[in-house]
C-alpha positions, -999 to 999 in steps of 0.1 A, spaced: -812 460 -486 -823 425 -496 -842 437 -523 -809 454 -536 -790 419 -534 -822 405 -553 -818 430 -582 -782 431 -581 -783 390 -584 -809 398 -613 -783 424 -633 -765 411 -664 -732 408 -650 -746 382 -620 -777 365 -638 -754 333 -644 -752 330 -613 -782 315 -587 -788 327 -551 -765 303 -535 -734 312 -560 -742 347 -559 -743 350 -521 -714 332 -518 -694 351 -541 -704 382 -528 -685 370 -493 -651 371 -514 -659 409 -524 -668 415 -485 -634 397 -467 -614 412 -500 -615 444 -483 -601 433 -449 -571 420 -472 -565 452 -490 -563 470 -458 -543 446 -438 -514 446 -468 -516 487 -471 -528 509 -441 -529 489 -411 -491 485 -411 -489 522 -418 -511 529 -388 -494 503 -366 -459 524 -368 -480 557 -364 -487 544 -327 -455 524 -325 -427 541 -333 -414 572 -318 -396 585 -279 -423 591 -257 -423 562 -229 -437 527 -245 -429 537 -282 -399 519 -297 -376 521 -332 -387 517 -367 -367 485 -370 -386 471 -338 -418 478 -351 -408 460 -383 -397 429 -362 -427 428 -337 -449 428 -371 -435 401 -386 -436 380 -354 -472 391 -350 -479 377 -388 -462 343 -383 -480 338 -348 -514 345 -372 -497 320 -395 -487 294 -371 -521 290 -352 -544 294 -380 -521 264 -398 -528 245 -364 -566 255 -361 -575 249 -398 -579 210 -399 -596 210 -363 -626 236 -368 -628 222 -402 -630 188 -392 -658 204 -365 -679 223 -391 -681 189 -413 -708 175 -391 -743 184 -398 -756 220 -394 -727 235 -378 -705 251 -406 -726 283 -410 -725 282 -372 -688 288 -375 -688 305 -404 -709 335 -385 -689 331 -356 -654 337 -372 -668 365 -397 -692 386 -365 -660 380 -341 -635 392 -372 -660 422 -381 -658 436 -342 -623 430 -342 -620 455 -371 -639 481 -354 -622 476 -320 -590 476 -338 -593 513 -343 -597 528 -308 -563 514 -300 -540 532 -278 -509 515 -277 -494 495 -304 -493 464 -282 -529 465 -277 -530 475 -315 -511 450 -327 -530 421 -303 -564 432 -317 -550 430 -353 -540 391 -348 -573 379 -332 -588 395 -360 -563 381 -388 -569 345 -369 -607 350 -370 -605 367 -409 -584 333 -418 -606 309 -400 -638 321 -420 -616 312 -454 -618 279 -443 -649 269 -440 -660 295 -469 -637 276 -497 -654 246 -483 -686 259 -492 -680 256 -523 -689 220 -530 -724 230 -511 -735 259 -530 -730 247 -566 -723 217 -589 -692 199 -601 -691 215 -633 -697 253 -624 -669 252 -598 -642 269 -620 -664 293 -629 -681 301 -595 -648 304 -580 -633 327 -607 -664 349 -601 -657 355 -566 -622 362 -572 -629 389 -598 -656 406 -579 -636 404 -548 -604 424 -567 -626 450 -577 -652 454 -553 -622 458 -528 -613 489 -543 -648 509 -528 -636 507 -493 -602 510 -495 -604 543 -515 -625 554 -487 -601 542 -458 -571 557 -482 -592 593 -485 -594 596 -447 -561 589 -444 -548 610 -462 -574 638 -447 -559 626 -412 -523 635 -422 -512 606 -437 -491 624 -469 -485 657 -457 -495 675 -418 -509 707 -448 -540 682 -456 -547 672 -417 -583 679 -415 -588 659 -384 -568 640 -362 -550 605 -374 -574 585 -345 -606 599 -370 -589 584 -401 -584 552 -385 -617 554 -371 -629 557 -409 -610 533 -425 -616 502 -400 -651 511 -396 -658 513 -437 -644 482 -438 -662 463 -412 -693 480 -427 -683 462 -460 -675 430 -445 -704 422 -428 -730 440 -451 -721 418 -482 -716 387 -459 -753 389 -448 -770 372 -483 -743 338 -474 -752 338 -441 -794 339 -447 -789 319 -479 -764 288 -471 -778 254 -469 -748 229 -459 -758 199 -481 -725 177 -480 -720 164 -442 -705 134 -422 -730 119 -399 -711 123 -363 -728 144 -334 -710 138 -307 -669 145 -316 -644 153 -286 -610 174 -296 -588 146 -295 -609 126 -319 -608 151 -344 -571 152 -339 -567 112 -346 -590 118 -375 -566 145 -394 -537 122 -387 -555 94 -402 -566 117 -433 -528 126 -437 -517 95 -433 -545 86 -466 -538 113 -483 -501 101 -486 -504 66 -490 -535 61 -512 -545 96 -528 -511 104 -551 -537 128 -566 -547 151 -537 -508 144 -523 -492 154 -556 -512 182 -559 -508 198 -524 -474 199 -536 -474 218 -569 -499 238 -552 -473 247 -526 -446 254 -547 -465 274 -572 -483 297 -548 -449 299 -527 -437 318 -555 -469 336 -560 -471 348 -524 -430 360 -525 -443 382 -554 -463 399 -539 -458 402 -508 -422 421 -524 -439 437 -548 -430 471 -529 -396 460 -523 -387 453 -560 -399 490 -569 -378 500 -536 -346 488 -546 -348 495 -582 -351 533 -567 -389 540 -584 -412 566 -571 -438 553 -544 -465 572 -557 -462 552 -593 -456 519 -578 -487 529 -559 -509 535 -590 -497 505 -607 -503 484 -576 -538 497 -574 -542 492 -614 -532 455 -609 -564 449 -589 -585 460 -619 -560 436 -639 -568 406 -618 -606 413 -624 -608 412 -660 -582 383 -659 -603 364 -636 -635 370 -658 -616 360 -686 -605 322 -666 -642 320 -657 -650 319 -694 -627 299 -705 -635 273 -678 -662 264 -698 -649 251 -728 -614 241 -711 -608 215 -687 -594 233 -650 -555 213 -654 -547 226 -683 -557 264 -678 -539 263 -640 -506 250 -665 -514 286 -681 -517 310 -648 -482 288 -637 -464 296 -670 -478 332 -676 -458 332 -637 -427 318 -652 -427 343 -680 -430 372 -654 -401 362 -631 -378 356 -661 -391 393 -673 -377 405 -643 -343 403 -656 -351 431 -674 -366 455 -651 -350 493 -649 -379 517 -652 -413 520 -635 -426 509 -672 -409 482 -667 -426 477 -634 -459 485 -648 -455 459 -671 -444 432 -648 -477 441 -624 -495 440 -655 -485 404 -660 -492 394 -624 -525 406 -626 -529 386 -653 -529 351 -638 -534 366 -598 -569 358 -596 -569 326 -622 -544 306 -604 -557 314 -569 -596 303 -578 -588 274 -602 -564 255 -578 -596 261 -552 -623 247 -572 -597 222 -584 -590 209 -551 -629 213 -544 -635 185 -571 -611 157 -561 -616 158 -523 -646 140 -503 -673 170 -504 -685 153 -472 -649 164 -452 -645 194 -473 -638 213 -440 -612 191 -432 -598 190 -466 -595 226 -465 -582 233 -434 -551 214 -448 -552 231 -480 -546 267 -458 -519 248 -443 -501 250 -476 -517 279 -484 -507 302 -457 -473 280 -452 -463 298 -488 -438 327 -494 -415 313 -467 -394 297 -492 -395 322 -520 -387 349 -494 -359 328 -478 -346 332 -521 -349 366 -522 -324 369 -491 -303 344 -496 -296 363 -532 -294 395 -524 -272 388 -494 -248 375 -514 -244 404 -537 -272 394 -562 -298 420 -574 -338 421 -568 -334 412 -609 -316 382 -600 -337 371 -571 -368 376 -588 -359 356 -618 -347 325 -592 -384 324 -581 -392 306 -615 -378 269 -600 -408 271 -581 -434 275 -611 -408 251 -633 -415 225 -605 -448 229 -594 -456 229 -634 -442 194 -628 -460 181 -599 -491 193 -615 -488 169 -645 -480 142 -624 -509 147 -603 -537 154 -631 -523 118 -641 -533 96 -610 -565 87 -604 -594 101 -582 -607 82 -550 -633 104 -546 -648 118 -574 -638 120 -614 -617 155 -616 -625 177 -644 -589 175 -662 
């Protein structure tokens, strides 16, 4: 198997890259496939066990609710946990420590997730794993300053974005196969029982995960540090305060940007994470929403690629100002949307700029924060990061409960690029305290 990695790292499409990019960018095509499962089967599976009248079971709109509680708990702690076990893996020769803990514990949870026999036990499993899936984001963005240089961060990070939309596909169309074998369409294509498909899909997943995670884990050096060995809890705690506090007194630049970077990925996240309910209430067939959805992974890829070119002869502001008006140009094309060609169009779009903005505002953020508390750093980036959808959803509600259309509400989401355009601009003008940005 390492020999494989070797000649894959040796191919044409990865020779740009050295051991230490490669193998880290070969972690985002590994937890990409947790996230294509976790936003299309697992909710799918989780009403298979939930909903129905034998004793325990409960209603459809239940199973909805209990979901979305479980989500925001994963939301809630992860926003708490963040700083704290990145402030932790800053000290010397313990990120890769967490790292393999969070990614071994998320990888087991995956597997164990599938032998569930009641959706409560179901849905538990599924939130220690999201928690332990989220936690290894944190200190893997924060990598990033360890396994390359200043000037290949754009295009590092683009890499793993593309190669994580694509090579997310292999699994899932694995996971989706069985599923469908197990029933999932239609009870004339059951060729074993819906437990076997789960079986499948989680396990072909973890499989993924943790084979393609292996290279990062043998391969990581952490280079950037702080020199503490001995740091209680409640330290850490009074040291996150007192980066806040700096970060909004003295850095404008990291504080300004936090804020566009909230705002613009707010309306990001809203899109899609309604992406199926904009093809819902427009009345368009599942099945082509579906395709289009699965299309607009290949999009991101080549859209990604393209940013990771492009980072080398344009500075990382200016392109992010791109992938946040390409976004204002989709929502105001949403006005328009009647047909699924018109939805195919608007994925199209998304796909775009999915990957771009997402990796840019990473290595971004990677380049004006201290690479020695880049765990830190991080952990409040997710804060932002997971905190975002929240208002854009809250948009989408407010307008269609009072009478608007999924049109209308879409189209509102563009305040959030228009101001996080803003904030941007103001931030790419402050000045650095930790190292000169690449604007």
């Amino acid at each position: 198997m390492n020999r494989f990695f070797k000649w894959l790292n040796g191919t044409k499409v990865f020779r740009d890259l050295n051991p230490q990019e490669f193998s880290w960018v070969l972690y985002d095509v590994g937890n990409s496939a947790y996230t294509m499962l976790a936003c299309s089967l697992i909710p799918i599976w989780f009403k298979q066990l939930a909903i129905g009248t034998n004793p325990g079971q409960i209603t459809g709109d239940q199973a909805t609710a209990y979901y979305s509680i479980a989500i925001s708990v994963v939301t809630i702690i992860v926003a708490i946990l963040g700083p704290v076990l990145g402030a932790l893996a800053d000290r010397k020769e313990t990120k890769k420590i967490f790292f393999t803990t969070t990614v071994a514990a998320g990888v087991i949870g995956c597997i164990l997730n599938s032998f569930a026999w009641s959706w409560m036990l179901f849905l538990a499993v599924y939130v220690l794993t999201k928690i332990m899936y989220q936690a290894s984001l944190t200190f893997y963005d924060s990598m990033l300053n360890d396994v390359t240089t200043e000037e290949r961060m754009d295009e590092v990070s683009s890499y793993g974005y593309a190669w994580g939309y694509i090579g997310s596909c292999i699994p899932f169309i694995v996971a989706m196969v069985a599923y469908i074998l197990s029933g999932g369409l239609s009870e004339n294509l059951m060729l074993f029982p819906p437990i076997v498909g789960r079986i499948i899909g989680f396990g072909v997943t973890a499989g993924w995960w943790l084979l393609v995670t292996l290279p990062l884990i043998k391969n990581y050096q952490q280079k950037n540090y702080v020199e503490t060995k001995h740091t209680s809890v409640a330290s850490v705690f009074k040291k996150i305060f007192g980066t806040l506090k700096s970060i909004a007194v003295h850095d404008k630049k990291v504080l300004f940007f936090l804020i566009a970077f909230f705002l613009y990925i707010d309306g990001v996240g809203t899109i899609i994470d309604n992406c199926i309910n904009i093809g819902t209430d427009l009345g368009l067939p599942t099945v082509g929403q579906v395709v289009f959805l699965l299309a607009t992974q290949v999009v991101a890829w080549i859209g990604s690629l393209v940013f990771a070119k492009l980072s080398k002869k344009f500075k990382t502001v200016p392109l992010i100002l791109v992938c946040i008006t390409g976004y204002f140009a989709v929502c105001l094309y949403a006005l328009t949307l009647k047909t699924l060609l018109h939805f195919g169009i608007l994925a199209f779009g998304v796909g775009c700029f999915q990957g771009s903005i997402q990796s840019l505002s990473r290595s971004y953020y990677s380049k004006i924060i201290p690479a020695e508390n880049s765990g830190e750093y991080f952990g409040i980036y997710d804060i932002f990061a997971k905190g975002a959808s929240f208002l854009g959803s809250a948009v989408i509600a407010w307008v269609k409960l009072a009478g608007g259309t999924i049109n209308i509400a879409v189209a509102s989401l563009a305040i959030f690029f228009a101001l996080g355009f803003l904030f941007l601009v103001i931030s790419s003008k402050q000045k650095s305290l930790n190292r000169a940005a690449n604007e």
